[in-house]
N, C-alpha and C positions, 0 to 999 in steps of 0.2 A: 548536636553535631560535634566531633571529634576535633579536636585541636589543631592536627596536623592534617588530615586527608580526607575530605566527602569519601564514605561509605555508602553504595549504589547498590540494592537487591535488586536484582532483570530477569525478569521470566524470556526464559528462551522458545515457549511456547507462543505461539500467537504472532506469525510472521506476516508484517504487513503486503506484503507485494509478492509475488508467486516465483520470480527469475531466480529467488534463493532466500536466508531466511534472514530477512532483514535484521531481526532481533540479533541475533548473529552477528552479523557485517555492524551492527551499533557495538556489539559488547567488546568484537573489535581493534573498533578505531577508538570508542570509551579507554580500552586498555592502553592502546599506543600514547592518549596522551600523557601518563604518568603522574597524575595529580589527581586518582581518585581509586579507590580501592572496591572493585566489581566481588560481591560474593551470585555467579549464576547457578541458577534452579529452573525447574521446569514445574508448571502448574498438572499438567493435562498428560504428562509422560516420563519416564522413567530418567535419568541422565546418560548424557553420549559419551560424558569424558570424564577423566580423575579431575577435573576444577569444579563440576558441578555438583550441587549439594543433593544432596538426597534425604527427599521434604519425607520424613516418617508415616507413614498410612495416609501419604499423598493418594494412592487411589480410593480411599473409603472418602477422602477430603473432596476430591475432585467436583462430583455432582453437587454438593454444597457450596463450594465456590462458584461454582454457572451461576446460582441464584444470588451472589456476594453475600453468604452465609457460612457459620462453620468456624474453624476455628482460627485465629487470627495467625495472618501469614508469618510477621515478626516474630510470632515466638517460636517458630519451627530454624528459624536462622540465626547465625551469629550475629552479636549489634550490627546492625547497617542505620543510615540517617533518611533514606529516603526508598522508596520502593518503587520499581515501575513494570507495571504489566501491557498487554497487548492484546493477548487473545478471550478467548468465551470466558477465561476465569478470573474473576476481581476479589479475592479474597478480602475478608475483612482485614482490619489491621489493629493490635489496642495500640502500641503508643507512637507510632511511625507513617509521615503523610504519605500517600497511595498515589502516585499516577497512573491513569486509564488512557491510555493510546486508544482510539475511536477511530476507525478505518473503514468499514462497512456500514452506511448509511439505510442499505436495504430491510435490515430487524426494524429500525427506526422508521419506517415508511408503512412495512406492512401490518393492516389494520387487525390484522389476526395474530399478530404476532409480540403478545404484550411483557414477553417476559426480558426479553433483552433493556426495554425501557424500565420496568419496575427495578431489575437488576440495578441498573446506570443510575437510577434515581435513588435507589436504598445505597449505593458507594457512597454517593455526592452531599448524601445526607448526612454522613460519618465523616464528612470534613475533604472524601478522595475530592481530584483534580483533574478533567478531563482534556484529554491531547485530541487536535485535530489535525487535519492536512493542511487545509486552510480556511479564508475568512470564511465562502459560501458554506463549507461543512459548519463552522460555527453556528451562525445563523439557524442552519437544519435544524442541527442537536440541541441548541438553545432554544426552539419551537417546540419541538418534539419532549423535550424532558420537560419544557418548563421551565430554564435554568437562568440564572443572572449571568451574566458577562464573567466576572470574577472568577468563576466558578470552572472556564473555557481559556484553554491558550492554545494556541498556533503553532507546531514546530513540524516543518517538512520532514516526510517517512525520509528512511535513506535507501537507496535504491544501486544494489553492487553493482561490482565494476564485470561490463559484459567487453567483450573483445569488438574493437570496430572491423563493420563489415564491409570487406572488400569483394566488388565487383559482385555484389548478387542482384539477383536476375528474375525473382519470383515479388510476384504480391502476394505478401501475408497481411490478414486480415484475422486481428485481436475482436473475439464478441466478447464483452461484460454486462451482461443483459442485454436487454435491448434485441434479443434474439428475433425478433417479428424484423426490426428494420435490417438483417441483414438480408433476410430470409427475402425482402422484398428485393433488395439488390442483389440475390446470387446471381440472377441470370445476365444484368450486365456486367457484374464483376466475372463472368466465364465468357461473355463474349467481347471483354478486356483483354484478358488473358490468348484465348483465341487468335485475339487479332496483333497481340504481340508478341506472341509466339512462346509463352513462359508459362509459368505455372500458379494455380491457386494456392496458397497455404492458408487454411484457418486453427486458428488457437485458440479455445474455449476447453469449458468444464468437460468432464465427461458424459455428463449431462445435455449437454447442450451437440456437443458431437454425436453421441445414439440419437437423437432429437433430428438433425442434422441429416445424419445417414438415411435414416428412413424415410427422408423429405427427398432422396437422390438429387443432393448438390451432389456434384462433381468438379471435389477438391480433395488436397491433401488434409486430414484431418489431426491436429496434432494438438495433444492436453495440454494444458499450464505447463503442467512440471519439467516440459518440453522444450518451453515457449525460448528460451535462448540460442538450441537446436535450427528453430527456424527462423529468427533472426537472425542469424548469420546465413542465411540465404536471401536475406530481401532486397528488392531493391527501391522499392515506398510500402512504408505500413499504414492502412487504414484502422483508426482505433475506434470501435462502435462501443457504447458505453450507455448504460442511463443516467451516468453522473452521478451514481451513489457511491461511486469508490474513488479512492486516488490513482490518478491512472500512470500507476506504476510501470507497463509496457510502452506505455509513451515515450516516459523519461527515459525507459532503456534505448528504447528506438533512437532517441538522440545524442545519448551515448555513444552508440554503434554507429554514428554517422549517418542514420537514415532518414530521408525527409518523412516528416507524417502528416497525415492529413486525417484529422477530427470533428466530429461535432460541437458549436459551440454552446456548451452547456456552461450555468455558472462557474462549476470546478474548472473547466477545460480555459476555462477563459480567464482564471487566476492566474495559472498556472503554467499554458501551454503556448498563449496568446503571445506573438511572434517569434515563436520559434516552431509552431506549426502551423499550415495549412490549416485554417479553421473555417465550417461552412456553417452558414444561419438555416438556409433553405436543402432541404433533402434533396432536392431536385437540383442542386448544384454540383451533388457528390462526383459523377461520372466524369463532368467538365472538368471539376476541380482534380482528379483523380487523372486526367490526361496530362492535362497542363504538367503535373507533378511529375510525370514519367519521362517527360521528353523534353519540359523546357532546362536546360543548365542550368542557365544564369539561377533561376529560379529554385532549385537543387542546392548549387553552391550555398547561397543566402539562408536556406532554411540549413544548412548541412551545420554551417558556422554558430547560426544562433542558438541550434541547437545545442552542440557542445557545451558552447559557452551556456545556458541553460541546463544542461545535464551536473554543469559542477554543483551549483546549489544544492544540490540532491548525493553529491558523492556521502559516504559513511565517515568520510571524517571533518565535512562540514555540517553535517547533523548532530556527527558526537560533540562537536564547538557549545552547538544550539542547546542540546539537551543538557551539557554541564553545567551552562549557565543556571539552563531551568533545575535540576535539583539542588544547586547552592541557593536560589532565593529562594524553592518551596521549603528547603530544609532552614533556612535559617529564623524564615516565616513563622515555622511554629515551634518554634523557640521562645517568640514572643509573647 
């Protein structure tokens, strides 16, 4: 590590949360704080700006990186002390420790789907350091690889700053999987609507909307890339999830001021547990989902803790979290 200032390699590929590109919003508020020196790169894509480095026959490198194979990432960069990636690609490294930001729990789950695990496990083996949301994802990914504790640390994604929504009027409703359980609720989530006189908004993959369509809900149907678009139209967001991601439209939702109301899955319950509406029983959704629309008091309370909730999550109480963590992985293997 350099004398004077932590040196930080950040892939700007591989953005944790969809309302913008989180890696982004960290390299940032990283910047703002003045006590570390960002050289940013893209793994997976070409550079947006004259700060970013441009990795030499990065796209012959690329598909080798998917597998954490290939040629090591440090020696395409000026000295840096510590490296942190995000997305599909975890390049090797020879002399410089690697953090893996872990966000998508779903590779990690499906039984057909082994190479994201052999990936994570051939980094981990080379000494990388894997980032999680929180405890429940640890757990996950410490099952799923195999892994000791040591090997796992905890630092909240950071989730940008969306504008608060004033006076909207629609229910939008976030799927992240879990597509069967909304699918079971569209027809009282449109005779919700109906009877309050507003409108559906759903916000899922593109996938999941053609999916969607040709099941004829009748809703606005509107992508991720969108998803800030129709938050500022809501007036409660319902967040259906399988609890394999960080539920990044959450935190925005309470950013924005908006009550939400969620499933209580282990992540949701780290995480989101009083400052949202959270239901056990499925059969609770539509009551719980009234209540939300019409009681105030109840509004108010969720509106506040949210906020206060949403800061933890702002990009420059992450870039806090994150600086800590490469001054002690970099000074770690020094020793």
């Amino acid at each position: 590590m350099s004398d004077s200032v932590l040196r930080v390699g950040l892939d700007l590929d591989g953005s944790l949360e969809s309302l913008s590109n989180s890696m982004v919003d960290l390299a940032t508020a990283l910047s703002e704080r003045g006590d570390l020196e960002l050289r940013r790169f893209r793994t997976l894509s070409g550079p947006e700006s004259p700060d970013e480095v441009r990795l030499s026959l990065r796209a012959f490198w690329a598909p080798w990186w998917r597998r954490s194979r290939g040629r090591a990432i440090d020696t395409m960069l000026a000295p840096v002390d510590v490296i942190h990636v995000a997305g599909l690609a975890t390049p090797p490294t020879k002399n410089v420790p690697l953090l893996i930001s872990v966000d998508d729990l779903r590779p990690l789950r499906a039984e057909k789907e082994h190479q994201r695990v052999v990936q994570l496990q051939r980094a981990v083996q080379r000494g990388a350091v894997l980032v999680v949301s929180s405890r429940a994802a640890s757990h996950e990914v410490m099952s799923a690889l195999r892994l000791e504790r040591p090997e796992i640390v905890v630092v909240r994604p950071p989730v940008g700053h969306v504008e608060a929504t004033r006076e909207g009027t629609s229910l939008v409703v976030s799927v992240t999987g879990n597509t069967e359980r909304f699918e079971a609720l569209s027809k009282d989530f449109q005779a919700f609507v109906e009877r309050h006189q507003t409108q559906l908004i759903v916000i899922a993959s593109s996938a999941v909307a053609q999916r969607l369509r040709s099941s004829g809900v009748n809703a606005t149907l509107v992508e991720r890339r969108h998803a800030a678009r129709a938050l500022a139209q809501a007036r409660c967001v319902v967040y259906i999830s399988d609890g394999a991601r960080f539920p990044s439209f959450a935190i925005a939702a309470f950013a924005a001021a908006v009550p939400t109301l969620a499933r209580a899955t282990d992540i949701n319950r780290e995480l989101l547990s009083g400052a949202a509406s959270l239901i056990h029983d499925p059969n609770e959704a539509m009551d719980a989902l009234e209540d939300l629309w019409v009681n105030e008091p109840r509004r108010a309370i969720l509106v506040a803790a949210g906020l206060a909730r949403a800061a933890d999550f702002s990009p420059w109480t992450v870039a806090s979290a994150y600086a800590n963590l490469y001054t002690d992985v970099a000074r770690r293997s020094r020793v």
